[in-house]
BALOBA-1460 file (C-alpha; in Angstrom, 3 decimals):
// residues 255
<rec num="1" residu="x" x="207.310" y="-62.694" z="9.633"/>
<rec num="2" residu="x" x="209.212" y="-62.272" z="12.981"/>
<rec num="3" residu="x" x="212.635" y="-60.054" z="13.701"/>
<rec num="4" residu="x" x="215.477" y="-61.337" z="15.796"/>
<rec num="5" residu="x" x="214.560" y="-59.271" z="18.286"/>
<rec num="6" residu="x" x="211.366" y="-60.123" z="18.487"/>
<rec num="7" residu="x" x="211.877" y="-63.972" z="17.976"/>
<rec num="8" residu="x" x="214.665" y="-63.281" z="21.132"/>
<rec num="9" residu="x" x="211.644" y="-61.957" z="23.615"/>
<rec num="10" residu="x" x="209.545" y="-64.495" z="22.828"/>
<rec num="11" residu="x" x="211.827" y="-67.039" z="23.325"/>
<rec num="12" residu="x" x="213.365" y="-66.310" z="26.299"/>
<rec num="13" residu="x" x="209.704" y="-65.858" z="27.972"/>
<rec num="14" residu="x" x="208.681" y="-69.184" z="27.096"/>
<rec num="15" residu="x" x="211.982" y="-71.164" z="28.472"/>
<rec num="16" residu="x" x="211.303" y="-68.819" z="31.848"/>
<rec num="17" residu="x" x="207.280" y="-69.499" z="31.553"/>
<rec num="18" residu="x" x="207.303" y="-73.265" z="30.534"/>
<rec num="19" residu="x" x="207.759" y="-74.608" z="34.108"/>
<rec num="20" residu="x" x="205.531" y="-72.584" z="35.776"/>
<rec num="21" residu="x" x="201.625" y="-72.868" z="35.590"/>
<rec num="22" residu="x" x="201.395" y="-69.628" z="33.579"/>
<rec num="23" residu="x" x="200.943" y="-70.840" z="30.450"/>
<rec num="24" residu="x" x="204.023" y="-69.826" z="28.280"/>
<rec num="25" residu="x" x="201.697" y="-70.705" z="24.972"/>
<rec num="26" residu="x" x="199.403" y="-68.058" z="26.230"/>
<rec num="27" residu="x" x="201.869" y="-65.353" z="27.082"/>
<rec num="28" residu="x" x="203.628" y="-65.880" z="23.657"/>
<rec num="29" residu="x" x="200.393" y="-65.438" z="21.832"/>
<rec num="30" residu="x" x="199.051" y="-62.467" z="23.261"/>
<rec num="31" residu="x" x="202.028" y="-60.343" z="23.917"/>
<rec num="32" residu="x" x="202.315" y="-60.007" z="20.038"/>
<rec num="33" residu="x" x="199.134" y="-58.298" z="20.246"/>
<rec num="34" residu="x" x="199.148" y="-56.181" z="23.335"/>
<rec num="35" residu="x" x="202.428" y="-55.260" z="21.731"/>
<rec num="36" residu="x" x="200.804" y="-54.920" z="18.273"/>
<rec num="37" residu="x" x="203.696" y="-56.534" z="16.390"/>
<rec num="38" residu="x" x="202.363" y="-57.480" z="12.841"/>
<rec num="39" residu="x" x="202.967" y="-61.069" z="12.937"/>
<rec num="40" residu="x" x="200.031" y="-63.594" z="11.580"/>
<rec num="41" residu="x" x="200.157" y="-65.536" z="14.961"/>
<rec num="42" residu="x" x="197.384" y="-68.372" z="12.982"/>
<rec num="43" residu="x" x="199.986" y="-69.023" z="9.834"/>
<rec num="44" residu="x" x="201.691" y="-72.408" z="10.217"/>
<rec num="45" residu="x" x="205.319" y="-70.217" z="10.505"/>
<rec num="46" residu="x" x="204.119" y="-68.812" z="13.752"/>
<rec num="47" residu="x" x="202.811" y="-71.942" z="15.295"/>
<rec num="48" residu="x" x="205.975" y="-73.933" z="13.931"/>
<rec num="49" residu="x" x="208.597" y="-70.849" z="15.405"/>
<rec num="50" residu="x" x="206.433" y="-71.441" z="18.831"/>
<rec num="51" residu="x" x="206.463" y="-75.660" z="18.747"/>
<rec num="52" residu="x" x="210.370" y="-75.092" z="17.791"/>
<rec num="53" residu="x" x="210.804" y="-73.570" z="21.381"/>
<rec num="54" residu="x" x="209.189" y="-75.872" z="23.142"/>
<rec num="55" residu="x" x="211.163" y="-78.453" z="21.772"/>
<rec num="56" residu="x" x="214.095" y="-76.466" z="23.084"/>
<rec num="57" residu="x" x="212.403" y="-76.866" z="26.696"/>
<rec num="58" residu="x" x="211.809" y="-79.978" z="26.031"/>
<rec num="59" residu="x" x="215.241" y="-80.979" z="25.902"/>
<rec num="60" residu="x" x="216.857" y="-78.803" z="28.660"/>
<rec num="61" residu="x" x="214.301" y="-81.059" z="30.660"/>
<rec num="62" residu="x" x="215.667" y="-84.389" z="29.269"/>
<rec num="63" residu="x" x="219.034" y="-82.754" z="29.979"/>
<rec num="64" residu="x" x="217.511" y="-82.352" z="33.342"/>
<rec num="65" residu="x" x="215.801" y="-85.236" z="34.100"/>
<rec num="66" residu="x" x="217.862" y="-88.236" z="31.842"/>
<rec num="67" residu="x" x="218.577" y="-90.361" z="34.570"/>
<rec num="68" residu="x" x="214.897" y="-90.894" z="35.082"/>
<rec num="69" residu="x" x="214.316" y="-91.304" z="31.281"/>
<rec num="70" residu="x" x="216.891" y="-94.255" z="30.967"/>
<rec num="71" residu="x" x="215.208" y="-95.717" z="33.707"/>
<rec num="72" residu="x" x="211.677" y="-95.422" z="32.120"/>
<rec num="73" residu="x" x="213.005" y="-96.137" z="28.737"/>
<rec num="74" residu="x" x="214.767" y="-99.232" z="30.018"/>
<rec num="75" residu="x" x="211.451" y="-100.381" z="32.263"/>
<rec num="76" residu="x" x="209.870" y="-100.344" z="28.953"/>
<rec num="77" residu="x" x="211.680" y="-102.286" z="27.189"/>
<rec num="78" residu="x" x="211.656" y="-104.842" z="30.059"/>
<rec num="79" residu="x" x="207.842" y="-104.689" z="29.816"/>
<rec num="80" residu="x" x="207.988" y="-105.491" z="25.920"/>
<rec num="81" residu="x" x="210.482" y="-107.686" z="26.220"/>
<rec num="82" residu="x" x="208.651" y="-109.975" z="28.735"/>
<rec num="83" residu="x" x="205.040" y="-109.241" z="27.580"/>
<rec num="84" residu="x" x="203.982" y="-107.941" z="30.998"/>
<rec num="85" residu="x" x="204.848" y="-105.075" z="33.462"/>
<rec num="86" residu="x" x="205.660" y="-106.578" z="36.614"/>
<rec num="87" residu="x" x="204.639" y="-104.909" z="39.760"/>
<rec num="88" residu="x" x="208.082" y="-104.526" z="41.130"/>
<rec num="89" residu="x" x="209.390" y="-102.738" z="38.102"/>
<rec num="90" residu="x" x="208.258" y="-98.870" z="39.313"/>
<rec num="91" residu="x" x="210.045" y="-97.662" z="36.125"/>
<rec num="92" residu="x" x="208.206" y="-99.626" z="33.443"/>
<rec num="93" residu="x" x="204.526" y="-98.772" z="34.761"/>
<rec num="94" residu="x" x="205.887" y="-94.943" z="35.052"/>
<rec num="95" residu="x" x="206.209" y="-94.973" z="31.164"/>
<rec num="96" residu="x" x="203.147" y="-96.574" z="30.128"/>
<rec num="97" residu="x" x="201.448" y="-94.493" z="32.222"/>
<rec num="98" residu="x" x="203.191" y="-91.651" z="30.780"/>
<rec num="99" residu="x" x="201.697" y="-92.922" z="27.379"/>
<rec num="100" residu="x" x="198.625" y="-93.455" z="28.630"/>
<rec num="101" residu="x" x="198.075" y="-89.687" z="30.196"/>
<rec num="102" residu="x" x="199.783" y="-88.439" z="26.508"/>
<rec num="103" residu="x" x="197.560" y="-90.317" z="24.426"/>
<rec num="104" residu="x" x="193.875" y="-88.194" z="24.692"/>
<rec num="105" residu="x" x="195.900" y="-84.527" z="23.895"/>
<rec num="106" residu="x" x="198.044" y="-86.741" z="20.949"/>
<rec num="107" residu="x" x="194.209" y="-87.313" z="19.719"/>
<rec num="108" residu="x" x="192.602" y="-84.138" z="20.471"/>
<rec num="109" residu="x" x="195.332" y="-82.438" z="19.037"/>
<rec num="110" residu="x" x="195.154" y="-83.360" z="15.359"/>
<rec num="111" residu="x" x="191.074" y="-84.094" z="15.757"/>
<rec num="112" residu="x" x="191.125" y="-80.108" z="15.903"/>
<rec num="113" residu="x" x="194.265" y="-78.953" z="14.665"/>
<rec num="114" residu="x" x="193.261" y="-76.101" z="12.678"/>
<rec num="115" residu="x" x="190.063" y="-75.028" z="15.013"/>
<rec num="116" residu="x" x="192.594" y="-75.058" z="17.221"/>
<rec num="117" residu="x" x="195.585" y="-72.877" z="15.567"/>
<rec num="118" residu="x" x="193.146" y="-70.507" z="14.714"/>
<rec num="119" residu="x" x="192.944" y="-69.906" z="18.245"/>
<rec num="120" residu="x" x="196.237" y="-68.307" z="18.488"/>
<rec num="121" residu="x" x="195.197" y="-65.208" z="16.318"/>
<rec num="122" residu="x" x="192.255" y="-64.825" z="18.979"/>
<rec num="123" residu="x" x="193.995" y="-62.581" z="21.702"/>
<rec num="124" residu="x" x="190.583" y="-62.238" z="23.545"/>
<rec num="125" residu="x" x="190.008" y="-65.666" z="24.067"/>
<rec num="126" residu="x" x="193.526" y="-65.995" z="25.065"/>
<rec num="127" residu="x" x="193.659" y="-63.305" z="27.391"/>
<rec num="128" residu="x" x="190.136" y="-65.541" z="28.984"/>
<rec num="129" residu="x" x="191.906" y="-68.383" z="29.341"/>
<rec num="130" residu="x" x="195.492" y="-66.505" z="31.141"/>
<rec num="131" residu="x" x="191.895" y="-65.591" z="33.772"/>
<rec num="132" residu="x" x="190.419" y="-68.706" z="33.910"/>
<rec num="133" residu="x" x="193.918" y="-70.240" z="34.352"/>
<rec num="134" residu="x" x="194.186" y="-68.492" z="38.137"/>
<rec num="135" residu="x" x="190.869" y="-69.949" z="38.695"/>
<rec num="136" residu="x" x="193.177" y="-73.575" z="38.288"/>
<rec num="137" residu="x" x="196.020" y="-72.066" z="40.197"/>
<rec num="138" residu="x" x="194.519" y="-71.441" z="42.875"/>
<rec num="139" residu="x" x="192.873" y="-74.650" z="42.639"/>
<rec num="140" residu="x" x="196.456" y="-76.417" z="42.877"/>
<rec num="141" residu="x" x="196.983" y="-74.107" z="46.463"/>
<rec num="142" residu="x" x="194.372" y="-75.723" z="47.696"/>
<rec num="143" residu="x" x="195.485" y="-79.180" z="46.870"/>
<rec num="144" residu="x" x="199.071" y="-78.466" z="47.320"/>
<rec num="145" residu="x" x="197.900" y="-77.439" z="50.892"/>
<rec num="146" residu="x" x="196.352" y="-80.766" z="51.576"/>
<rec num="147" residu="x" x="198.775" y="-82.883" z="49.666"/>
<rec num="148" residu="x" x="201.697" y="-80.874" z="52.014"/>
<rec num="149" residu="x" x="202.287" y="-83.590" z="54.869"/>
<rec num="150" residu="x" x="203.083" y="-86.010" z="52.184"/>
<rec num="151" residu="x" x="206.928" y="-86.239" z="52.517"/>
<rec num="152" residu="x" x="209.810" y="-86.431" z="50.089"/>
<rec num="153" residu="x" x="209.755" y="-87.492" z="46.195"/>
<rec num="154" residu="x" x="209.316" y="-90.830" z="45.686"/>
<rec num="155" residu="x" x="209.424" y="-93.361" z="42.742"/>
<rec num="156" residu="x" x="206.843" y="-95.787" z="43.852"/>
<rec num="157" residu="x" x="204.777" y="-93.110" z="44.808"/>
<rec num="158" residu="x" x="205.099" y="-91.680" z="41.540"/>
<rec num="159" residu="x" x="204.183" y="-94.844" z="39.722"/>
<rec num="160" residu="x" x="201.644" y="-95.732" z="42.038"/>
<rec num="161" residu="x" x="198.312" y="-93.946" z="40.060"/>
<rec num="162" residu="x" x="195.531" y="-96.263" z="38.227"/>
<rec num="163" residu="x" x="195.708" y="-96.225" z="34.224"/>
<rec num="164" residu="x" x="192.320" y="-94.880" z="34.343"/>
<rec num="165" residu="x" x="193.720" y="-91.928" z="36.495"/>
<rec num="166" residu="x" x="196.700" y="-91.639" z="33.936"/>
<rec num="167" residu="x" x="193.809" y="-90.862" z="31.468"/>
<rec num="168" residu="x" x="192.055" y="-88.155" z="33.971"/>
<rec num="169" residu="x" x="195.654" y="-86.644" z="33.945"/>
<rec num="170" residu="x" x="196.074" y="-86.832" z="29.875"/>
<rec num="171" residu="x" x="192.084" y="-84.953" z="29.703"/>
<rec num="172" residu="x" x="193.174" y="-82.551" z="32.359"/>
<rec num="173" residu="x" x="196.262" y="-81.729" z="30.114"/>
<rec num="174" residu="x" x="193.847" y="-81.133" z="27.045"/>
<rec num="175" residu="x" x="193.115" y="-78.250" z="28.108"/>
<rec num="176" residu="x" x="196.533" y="-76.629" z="27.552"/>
<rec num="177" residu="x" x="195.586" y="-77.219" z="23.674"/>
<rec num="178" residu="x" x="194.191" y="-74.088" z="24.566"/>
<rec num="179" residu="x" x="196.618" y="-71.156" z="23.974"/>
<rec num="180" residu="x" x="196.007" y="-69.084" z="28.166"/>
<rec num="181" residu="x" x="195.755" y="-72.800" z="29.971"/>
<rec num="182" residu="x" x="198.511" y="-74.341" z="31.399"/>
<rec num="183" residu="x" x="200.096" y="-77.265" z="30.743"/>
<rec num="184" residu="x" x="201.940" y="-77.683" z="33.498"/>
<rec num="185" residu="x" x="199.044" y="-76.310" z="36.011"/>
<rec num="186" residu="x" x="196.372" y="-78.929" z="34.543"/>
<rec num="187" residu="x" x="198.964" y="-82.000" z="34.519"/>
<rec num="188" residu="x" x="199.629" y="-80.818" z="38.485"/>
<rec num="189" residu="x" x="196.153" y="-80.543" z="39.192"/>
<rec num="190" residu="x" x="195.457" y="-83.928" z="37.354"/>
<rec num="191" residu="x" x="198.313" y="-85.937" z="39.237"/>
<rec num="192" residu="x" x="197.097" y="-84.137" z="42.921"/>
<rec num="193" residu="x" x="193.469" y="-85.380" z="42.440"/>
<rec num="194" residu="x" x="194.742" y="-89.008" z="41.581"/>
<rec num="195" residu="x" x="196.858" y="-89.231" z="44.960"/>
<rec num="196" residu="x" x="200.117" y="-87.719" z="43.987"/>
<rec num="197" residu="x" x="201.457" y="-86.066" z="46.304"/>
<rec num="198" residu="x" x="202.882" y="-82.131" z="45.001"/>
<rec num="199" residu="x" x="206.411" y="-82.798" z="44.912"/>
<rec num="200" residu="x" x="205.330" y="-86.431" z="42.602"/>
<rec num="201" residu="x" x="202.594" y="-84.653" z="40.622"/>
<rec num="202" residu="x" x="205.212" y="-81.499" z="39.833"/>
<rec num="203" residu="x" x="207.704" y="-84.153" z="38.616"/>
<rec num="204" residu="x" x="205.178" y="-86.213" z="36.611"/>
<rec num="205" residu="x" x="204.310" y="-82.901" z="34.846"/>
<rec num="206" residu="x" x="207.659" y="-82.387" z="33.739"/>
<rec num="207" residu="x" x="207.838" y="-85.757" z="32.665"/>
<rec num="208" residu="x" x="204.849" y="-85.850" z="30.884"/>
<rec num="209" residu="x" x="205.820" y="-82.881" z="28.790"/>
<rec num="210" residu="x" x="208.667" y="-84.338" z="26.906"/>
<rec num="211" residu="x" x="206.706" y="-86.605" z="25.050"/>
<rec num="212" residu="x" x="203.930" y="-84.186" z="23.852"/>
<rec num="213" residu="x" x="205.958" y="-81.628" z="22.548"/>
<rec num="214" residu="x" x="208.393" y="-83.992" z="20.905"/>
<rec num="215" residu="x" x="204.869" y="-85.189" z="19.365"/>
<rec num="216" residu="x" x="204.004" y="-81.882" z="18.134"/>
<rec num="217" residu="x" x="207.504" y="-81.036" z="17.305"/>
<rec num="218" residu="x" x="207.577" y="-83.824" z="14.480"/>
<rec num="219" residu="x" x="204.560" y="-82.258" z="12.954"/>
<rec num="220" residu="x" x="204.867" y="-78.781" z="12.679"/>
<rec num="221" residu="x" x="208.598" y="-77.977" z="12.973"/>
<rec num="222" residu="x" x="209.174" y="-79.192" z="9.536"/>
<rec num="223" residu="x" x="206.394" y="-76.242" z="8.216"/>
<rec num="224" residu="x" x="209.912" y="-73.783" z="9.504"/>
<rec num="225" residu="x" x="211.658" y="-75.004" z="6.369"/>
<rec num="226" residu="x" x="208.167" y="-74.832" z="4.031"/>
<rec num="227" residu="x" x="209.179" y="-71.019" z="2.601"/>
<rec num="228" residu="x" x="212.460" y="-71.540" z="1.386"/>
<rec num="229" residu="x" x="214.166" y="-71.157" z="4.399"/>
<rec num="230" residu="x" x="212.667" y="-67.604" z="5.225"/>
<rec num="231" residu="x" x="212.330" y="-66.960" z="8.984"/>
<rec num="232" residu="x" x="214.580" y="-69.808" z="9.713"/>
<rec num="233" residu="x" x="217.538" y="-68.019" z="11.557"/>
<rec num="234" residu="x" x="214.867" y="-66.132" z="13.473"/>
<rec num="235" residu="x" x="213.221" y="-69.135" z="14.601"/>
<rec num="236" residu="x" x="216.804" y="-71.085" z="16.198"/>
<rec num="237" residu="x" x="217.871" y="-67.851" z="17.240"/>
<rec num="238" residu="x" x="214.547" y="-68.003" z="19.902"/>
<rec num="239" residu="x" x="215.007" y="-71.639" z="20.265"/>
<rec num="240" residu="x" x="218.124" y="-71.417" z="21.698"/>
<rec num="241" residu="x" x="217.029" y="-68.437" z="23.975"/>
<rec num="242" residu="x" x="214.043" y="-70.407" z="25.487"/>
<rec num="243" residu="x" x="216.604" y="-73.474" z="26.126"/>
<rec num="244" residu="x" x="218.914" y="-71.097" z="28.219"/>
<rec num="245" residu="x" x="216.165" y="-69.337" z="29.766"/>
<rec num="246" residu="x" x="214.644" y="-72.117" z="30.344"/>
<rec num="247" residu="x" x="217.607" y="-73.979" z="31.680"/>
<rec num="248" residu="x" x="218.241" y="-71.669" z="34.564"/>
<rec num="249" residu="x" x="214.362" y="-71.831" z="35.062"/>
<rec num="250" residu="x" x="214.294" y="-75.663" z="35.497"/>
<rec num="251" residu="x" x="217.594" y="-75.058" z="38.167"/>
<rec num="252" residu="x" x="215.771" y="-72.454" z="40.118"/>
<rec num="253" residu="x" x="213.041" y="-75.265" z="40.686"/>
<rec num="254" residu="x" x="214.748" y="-78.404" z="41.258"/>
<rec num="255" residu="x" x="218.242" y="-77.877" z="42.427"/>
């Protein structure tokens, strides 16, 4: 279905692409096409091989980032344990708001799974979405621009939205279901227009992507094994280049 080589490009773009609002789904998609590789970019390989490098993102940015996830993970275990979130403990309202902005693309996501999959074989619409997609970058400018007295990173800050803006942050991200939209433009532009300031709404992107695509990653990368192991080597061999990719991708932004 896909060479090394190919599987090698298309992994290293998305590690380099996942961080910035370009949409790395979108670029993956469509530069099979321009390229006119003969890959079925709708069969559940494809969409498995591309959820399998995510993953690998994913977990460069929990290498990243682990300090903050013990802290979350162990303000939400507080929160069970006691039956409440208390309004001192920053870390434990950070993660169920981090549940609560991943729940409505967790939903819309397997409401429309195949409508949606289908999508990836559709290079046109693709390539209108990578448009529309400036139309949201320079949308975050413009916020960025007013949001750019703010000050320094901060945790209360960050764990200071509503739950209802949490949600406005998960529907903002539902767009990236669509292969061309960006994930981590949408989730920026959510988190700026419920009070975050850049520097907090960049970081609650990140944040907010782990659990999505380890979501995703449960459901589809187990289709990589579903043809007797064909394609296999192909697929880890792009997996690890979109982890080193995007491991010097994540240092260039927050080191």
């Amino acid at each position: 279905m896909i060479s090394y080589l190919q599987a090698i490009l298309l992994g290293l773009l998305q590690g380099i692409a996942e961080l910035f609002p370009i949409s790395s789904l979108g670029h993956t998609v469509l530069i099979p096409a321009v390229l006119h590789w003969q890959i079925d970019r709708g069969s559940d390989a494809f969409v498995s091989f591309l959820v399998l490098t995510h993953l690998a993102t994913a977990l460069v940015l929990v290498g990243f980032f682990w300090r903050d996830w013990v802290k979350i993970v162990l303000g939400l275990l507080r929160s069970l344990r006691d039956r409440e979130i208390r309004k001192d403990d920053t870390y434990a309202r950070l993660g169920w708001l981090l549940i609560v902005s991943t729940i409505p693309a967790g939903i819309l996501g397997l409401l429309f799974e195949e409508a949606l999959q289908n999508l990836f074989a559709a290079a046109e619409i693709v390539a209108v979405a990578l448009i529309l997609n400036g139309g949201v970058l320079y949308a975050v400018e413009l916020l960025k621009r007013r949001h750019a007295e703010e000050g320094t990173p901060d945790d209360t800050k960050l764990a200071a939205p509503s739950y209802g803006q949490a949600v406005l942050i998960g529907f903002a991200q539902c767009f990236a279901l669509i292969p061309g939209f960006s994930r981590t433009g949408l989730a920026m532009t959510g988190g700026l227009l419920s009070g975050l300031s850049h520097e907090n709404a960049g970081r609650y992107s990140f944040l907010l992507a782990t659990p999505i695509i380890l979501a995703a990653a449960v459901l589809k990368v187990p289709d990589i094994f579903a043809n007797g192991g064909q394609g296999v080597g192909e697929a880890f061999a792009g997996a690890i280049c979109a982890a080193i990719s995007a491991f010097f991708s994540v240092g260039f932004l927050v080191i």
